[in-house]
N, C-alpha and C positions, 0 to 999 in steps of 0.2 A: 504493500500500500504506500508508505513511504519514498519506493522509489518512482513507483507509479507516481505521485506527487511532483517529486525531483522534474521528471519528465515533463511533466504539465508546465514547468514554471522556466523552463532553460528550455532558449532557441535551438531547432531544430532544421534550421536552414537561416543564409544570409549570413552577414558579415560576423554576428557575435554568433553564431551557431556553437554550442556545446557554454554557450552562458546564460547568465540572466540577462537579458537584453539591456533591462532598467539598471539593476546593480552594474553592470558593467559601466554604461553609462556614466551613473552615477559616479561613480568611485572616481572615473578619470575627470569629470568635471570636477569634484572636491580636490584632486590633488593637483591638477590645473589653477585653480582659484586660488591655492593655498600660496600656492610657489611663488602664483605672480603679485598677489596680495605684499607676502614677505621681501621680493625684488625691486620695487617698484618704491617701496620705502621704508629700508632694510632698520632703519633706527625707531620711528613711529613701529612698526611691527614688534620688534624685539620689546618696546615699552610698553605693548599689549598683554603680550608674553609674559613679559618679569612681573605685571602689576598682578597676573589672576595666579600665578607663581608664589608669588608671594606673600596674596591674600592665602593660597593652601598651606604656605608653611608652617605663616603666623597665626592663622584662625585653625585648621582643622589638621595636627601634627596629632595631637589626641586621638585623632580618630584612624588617621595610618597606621600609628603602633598599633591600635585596638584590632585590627581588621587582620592584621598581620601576625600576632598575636594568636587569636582566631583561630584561622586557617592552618596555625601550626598544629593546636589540637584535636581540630577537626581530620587532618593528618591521623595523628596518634590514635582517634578515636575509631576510623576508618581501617587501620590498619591489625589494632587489635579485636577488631568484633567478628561477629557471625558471618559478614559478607565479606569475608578476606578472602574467600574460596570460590567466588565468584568470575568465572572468566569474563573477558572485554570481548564476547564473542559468543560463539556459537559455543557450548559444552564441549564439544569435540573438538577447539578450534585450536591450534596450536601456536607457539611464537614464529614470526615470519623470518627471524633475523637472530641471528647466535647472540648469546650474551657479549660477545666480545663485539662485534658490530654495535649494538643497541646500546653499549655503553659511550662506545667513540662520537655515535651518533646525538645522544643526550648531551654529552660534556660540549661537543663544537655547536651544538645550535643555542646551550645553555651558556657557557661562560667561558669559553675557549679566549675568545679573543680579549674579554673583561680582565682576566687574570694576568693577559701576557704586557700588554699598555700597563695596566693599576700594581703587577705584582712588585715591584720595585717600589715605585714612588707613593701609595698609598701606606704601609707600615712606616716608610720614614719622615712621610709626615705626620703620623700620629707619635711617631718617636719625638720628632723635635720638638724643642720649647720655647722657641722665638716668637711665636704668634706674630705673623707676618701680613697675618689676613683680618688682623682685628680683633680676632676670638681665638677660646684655646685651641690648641691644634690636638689636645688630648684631653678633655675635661672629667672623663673617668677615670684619669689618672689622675687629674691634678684633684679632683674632690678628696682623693686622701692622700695626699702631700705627697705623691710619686711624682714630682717636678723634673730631675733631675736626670742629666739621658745617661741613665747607666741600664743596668740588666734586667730591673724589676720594670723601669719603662717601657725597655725594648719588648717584656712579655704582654705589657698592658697594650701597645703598641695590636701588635698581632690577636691580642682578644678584641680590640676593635674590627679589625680588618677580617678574621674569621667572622664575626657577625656580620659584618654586611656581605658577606660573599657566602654563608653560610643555610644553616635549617630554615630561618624566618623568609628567605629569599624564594628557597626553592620551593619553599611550600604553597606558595603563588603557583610555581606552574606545574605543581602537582596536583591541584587543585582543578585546573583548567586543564590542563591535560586527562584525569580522571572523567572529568565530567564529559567532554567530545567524546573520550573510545568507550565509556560507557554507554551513550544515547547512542554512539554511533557504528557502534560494532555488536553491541548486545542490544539492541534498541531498534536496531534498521532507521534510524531519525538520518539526515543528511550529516556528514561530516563539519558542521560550522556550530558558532558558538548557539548562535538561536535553539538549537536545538537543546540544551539545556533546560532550557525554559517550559520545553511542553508539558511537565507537572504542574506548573502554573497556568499559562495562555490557552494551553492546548494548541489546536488547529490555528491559532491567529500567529503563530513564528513561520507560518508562511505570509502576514501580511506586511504590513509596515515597521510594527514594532519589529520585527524578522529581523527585515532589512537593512533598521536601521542599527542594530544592534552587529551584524556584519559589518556596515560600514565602516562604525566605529572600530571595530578589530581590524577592516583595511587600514586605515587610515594609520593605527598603529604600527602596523607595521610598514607600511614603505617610508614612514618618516623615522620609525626607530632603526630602521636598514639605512637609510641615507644617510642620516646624521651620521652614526658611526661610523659611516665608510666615509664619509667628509673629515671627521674630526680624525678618525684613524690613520687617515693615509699620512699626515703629517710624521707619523712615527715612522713609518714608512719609507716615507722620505729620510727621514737624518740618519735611517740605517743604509739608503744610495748616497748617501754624504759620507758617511764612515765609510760606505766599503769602496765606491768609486770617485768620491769627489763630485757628486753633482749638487747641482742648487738646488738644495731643500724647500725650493719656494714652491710657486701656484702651478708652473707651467711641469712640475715633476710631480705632483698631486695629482693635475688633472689628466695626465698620461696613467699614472697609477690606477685612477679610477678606470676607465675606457680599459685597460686590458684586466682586472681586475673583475668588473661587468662582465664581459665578454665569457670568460672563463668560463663563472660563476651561471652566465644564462646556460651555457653549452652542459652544465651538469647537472644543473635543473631540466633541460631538453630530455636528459638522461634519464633523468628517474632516481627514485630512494634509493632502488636497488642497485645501480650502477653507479654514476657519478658521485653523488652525494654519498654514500656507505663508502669506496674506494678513497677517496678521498680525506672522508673524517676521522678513518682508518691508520692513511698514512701522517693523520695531521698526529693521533697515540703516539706513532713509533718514534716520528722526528720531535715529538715531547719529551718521550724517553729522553731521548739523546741528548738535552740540551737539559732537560734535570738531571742527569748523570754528570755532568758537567758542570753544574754549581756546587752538584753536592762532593764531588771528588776533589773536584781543585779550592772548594771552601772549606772552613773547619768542620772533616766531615765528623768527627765524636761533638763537637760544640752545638753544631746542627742537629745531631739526631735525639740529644738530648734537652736543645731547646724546643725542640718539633711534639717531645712528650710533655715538656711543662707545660705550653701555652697551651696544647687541647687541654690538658686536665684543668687549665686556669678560663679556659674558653667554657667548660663543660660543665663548669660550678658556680660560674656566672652568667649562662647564659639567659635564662627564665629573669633576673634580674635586670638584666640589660632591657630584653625584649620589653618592660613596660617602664622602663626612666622615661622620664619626660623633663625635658631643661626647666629651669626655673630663674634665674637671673638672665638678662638680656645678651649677654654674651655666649654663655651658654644654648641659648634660643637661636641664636646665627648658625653656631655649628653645629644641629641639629636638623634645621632647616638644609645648612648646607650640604652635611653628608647623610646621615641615616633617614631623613624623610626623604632627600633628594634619589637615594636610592632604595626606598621602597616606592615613591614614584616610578622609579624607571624600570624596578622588576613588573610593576604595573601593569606599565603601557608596554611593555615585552612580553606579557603571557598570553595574548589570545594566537600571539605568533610562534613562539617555543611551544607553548600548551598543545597549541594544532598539530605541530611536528612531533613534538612528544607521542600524541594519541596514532598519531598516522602511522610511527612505529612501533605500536606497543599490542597490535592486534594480537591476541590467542594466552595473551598473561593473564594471570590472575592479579584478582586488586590488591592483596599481600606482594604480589612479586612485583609489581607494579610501583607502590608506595617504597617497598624499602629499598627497589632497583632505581629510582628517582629521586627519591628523597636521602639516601646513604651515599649511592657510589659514586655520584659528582660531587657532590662536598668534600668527602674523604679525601678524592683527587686534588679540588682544586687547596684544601687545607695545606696540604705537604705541596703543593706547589708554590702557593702565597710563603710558606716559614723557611722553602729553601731560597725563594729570589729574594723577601724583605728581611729574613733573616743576614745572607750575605751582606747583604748591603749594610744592616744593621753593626755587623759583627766589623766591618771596615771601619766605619768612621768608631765605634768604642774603639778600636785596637788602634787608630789612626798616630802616625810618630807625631804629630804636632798638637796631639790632644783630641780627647773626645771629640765629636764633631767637625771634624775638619781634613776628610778624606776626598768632600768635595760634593757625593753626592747629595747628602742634606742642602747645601748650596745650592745644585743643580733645581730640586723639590721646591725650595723658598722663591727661586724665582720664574717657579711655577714653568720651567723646563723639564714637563714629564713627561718626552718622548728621550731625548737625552739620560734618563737616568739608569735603562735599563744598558744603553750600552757604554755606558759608564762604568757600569756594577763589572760588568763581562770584561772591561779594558784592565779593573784591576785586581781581577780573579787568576791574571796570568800576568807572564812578562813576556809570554812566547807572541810573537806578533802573527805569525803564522794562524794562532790557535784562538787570537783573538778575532781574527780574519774571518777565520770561519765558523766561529760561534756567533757573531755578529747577523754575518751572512744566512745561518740557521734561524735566527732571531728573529730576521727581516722575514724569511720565507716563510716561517710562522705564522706570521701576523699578517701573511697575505693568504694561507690557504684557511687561514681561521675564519677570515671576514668573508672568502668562497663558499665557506660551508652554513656563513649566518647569512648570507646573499643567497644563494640557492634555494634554502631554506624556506625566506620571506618568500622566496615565488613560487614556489608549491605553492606554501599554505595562500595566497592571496588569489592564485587561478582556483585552486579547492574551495573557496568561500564563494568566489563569485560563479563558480561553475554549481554552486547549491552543493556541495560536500562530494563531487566526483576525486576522489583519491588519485585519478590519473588522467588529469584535466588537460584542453586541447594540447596543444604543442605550442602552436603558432602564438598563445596566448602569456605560455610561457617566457615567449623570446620576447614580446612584447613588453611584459612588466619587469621582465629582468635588466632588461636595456634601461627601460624607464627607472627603476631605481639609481642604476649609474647614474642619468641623465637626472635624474634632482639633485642629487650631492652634486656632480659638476657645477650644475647652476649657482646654486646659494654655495657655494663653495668660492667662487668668481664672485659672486653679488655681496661676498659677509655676509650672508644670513645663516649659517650653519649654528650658529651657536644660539642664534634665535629659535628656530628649526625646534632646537633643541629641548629648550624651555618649553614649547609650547606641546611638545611630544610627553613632558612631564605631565603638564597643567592634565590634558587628556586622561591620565592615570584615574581621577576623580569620578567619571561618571562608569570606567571601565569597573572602577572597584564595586559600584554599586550594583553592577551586571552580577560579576562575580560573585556578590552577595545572594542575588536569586538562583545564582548555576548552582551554587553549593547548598542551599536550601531543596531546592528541586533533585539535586542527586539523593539527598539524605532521604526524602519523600518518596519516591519511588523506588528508592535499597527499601524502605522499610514496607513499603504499604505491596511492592509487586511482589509476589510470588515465585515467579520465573526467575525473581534475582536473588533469592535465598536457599541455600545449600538446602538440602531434605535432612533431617535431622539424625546424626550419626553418622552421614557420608563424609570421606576420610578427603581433607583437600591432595588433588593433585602436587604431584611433584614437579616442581623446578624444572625446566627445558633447560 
């Protein structure tokens, strides 16, 4: 019946054939209007931006951690109950993709590229104490007199930085991810976020409200895909500055972008199974490599045993963290600035991770699901964050001219945080040779990372607008893939990228409100369907 439906509402000849005529439409008028809106008058725009930005920081920061918060127990709650044994599918159905694929594939669409830009220069500005920005740069630290940049900072440092990269993050697109391969593999509903909703609306998430609740998850994602491939490529660049001497400016950004796109449409063309798996694959191994390499040629006994205090100092404060709220004005900036700004941004990133998440998780159970989603990329990106900020960390404590003065904390103050990562690499060696080409790995990183969150976005954005077809036209493909490049190139030229950005945040707000009915309506229909509750004494399947 369901697909019968799908059918009814997606053209079947003419130019949008295998979409929704109107959503198609639509979507490209909204990111049309947006782009030119922002170009046209890139300062009035970014002041739109900052203003409804910053009404959210300062009126409803409350309500982010709440929601956040939340969704973390709703997790735990889901994971330990009766409906853990429930597959995202047919009873018989099995996983599409090895554990080892399905993990490569969650860490690159989830934080692959977050970790490789931030894993550096995030812990060492929550290390330092200069407060350069106005506000503390660590104020969980400094509430109980850990001032001072020695060891106990450096672990306070990393219990920040595992929170925001951490459980409270992922549990956003576990959340949204649960809720699509549930409706939409166990459920026969279409593949897109509306479909969460039919415990609520019923039949009306084919009408407007549908629509417009997709749009909105378009819309997050081709501007959470271009900002970061805008703002990204700068890192990009200063690693063709290290390795070959080129100018790190616009005209090396926006070559980056164009072959970058290009790529990234050609493996989306591909498919889950092909491109996108092969790739996200090779992005593990050449991670390996380059964590083998901070950790061997760093203090590798200093590292493994800072890597076990800060989880155990992460893991005893975490639940306390999760509901601080600033309370002095200073305080309330660097609150606004990093931890609401980044539950904002896992926000307005989960109907597009979430999507790709469900699209590969067909034939698991919601137990293998939850602790395959919510454990094994954290884990990962944990010991990747304490081996790059730890390094870094561990330089400037041991630096000959004194704490802090190894350069990279410098690099971080002046807010130089593409520079810091190969920094760190330049003085983990003296071999030039080895810094050449960890450098060069570094760069290649960060370009197949943003391939695999580009690809990604264009799945999931033909899947929405094709009404939940999991292997949407082709042509439609190359079309939105190009177009992602082609808006970062723009406001990338125009200076709007970092407006872009802002206003990709703001967005987060009515998303989280959606999110609030997807997770209501998963819980209501786990409980009230029958078909979704194990028969009583049947033994859950075993792990694929």
């Amino acid at each position: 019946m369901a697909e019968n439906r799908r059918e009814g509402l997606v053209a079947d000849a003419g130019l949008m054939k295998g979409l929704h005529s109107g959503m198609g439409f639509a979507a490209k008028g909204m990111v049309i209007a947006f782009v030119v809106f922002t170009i046209l008058n890139v300062e009035f725009a970014s002041s739109i931006y900052a203003a409804i930005r910053g009404w959210v920081e300062a009126s409803l920061a409350w309500y982010y951690i709440l929601i956040v918060v939340f969704l973390v127990f709703v997790c735990l709650y889901l994971m330990c109950s009766r409906h853990g044994s429930v597959r995202l599918g047919d009873d018989d159905s099995r996983p599409e993709f090895s554990n080892f694929s399905w993990f490569a594939m969650l860490f690159s669409a989830g934080v692959g590229i977050g970790i490789l830009f931030f894993g550096v220069a995030e812990p060492m500005f929550y290390f330092d104490n200069t407060q350069p920005w106005g506000y503390p740069n660590n104020p969980h630290a400094d509430v109980v007199g850990v001032t001072d940049m020695d060891m106990n900072r450096a672990v306070h440092a990393m219990r920040v930085t595992y929170f925001h990269w951490g459980f409270h993050g992922w549990a956003i697109y576990v959340i949204i991810g649960l809720c699509l391969a549930y409706f939409g593999f166990r459920k026969k509903l279409p593949l897109t976020l509306r479909s969460a909703l039919y415990p609520i609306i019923g039949e009306r998430i084919y009408g407007p409200i549908g629509h417009g609740v997709d749009l909105l998850a378009v819309f997050g994602t081709v501007f959470g895909v271009a900002t970061s491939l805008g703002l990204g490529v700068t890192q990009m660049a200063t690693g063709m500055n290290v390795l070959f001497g080129l100018d790190p400016g616009i005209a090396t950004q926006i070559v980056l972008i164009v072959v970058i796109s290009i790529i990234a449409t050609l493996s989306a063309v591909s498919g889950v199974g092909n491109g996108i798996r092969i790739i996200s694959e090779w992005n593990i191994w050449l991670s390996v490599v380059l964590l083998a390499f901070f950790l061997f040629f760093g203090p590798f006994k200093w590292l493994m045993g800072f890597f076990v205090t800060s989880i155990g100092d992460y893991l005893w404060n975490v639940i306390p963290m999760g509901f601080w709220t600033a309370g002095t004005e200073q305080e309330i900036k660097w609150q606004g600035g990093w931890t609401i700004f980044y539950w904002g941004w896992w926000i307005s990133w989960a109907p597009f991770v979430g999507m790709f998440i469900a699209r590969i998780s067909r034939g698991r159970t919601i137990r293998q699901f939850m602790v395959g989603v919510l454990f094994v990329p954290t884990t990962i990106a944990f010991f990747w964050l304490c081996m790059f900020g730890g390094n870094a960390m561990y330089l400037e404590l041991m630096a000959e001219g004194g704490v802090g003065t190894a350069g990279i904390a410098e690099m971080v103050r002046a807010w130089n945080l593409p520079s810091a990562l190969y920094g760190t690499i330049d003085r983990l060696t003296e071999l030039a040779f080895l810094q050449w080409i960890m450098a060069a790995l570094a760069t290649l990183l960060l370009a197949t990372w943003f391939i695999t969150s580009s690809d990604s976005g264009t799945l999931v954005i033909t899947t929405m607008l094709s009404m939940g077809d999991d292997n949407p036209p082709q042509r439609f493909r190359i079309v939105w893939g190009l177009g992602e490049g082609f808006v970062a190139g723009v406001l990338l030229l125009a200076g709007g990228l970092k407006a872009l950005q802002t206003a990709s945040i703001a967005a987060a707000l009515p998303i989280s409100v959606i999110m609030l009915f997807m997770t209501y309506g998963l819980i209501k229909s786990l409980s009230e369907d029958s078909s979704a509750v194990p028969a009583e004494g049947k033994a859950e399947p075993a792990p694929a």
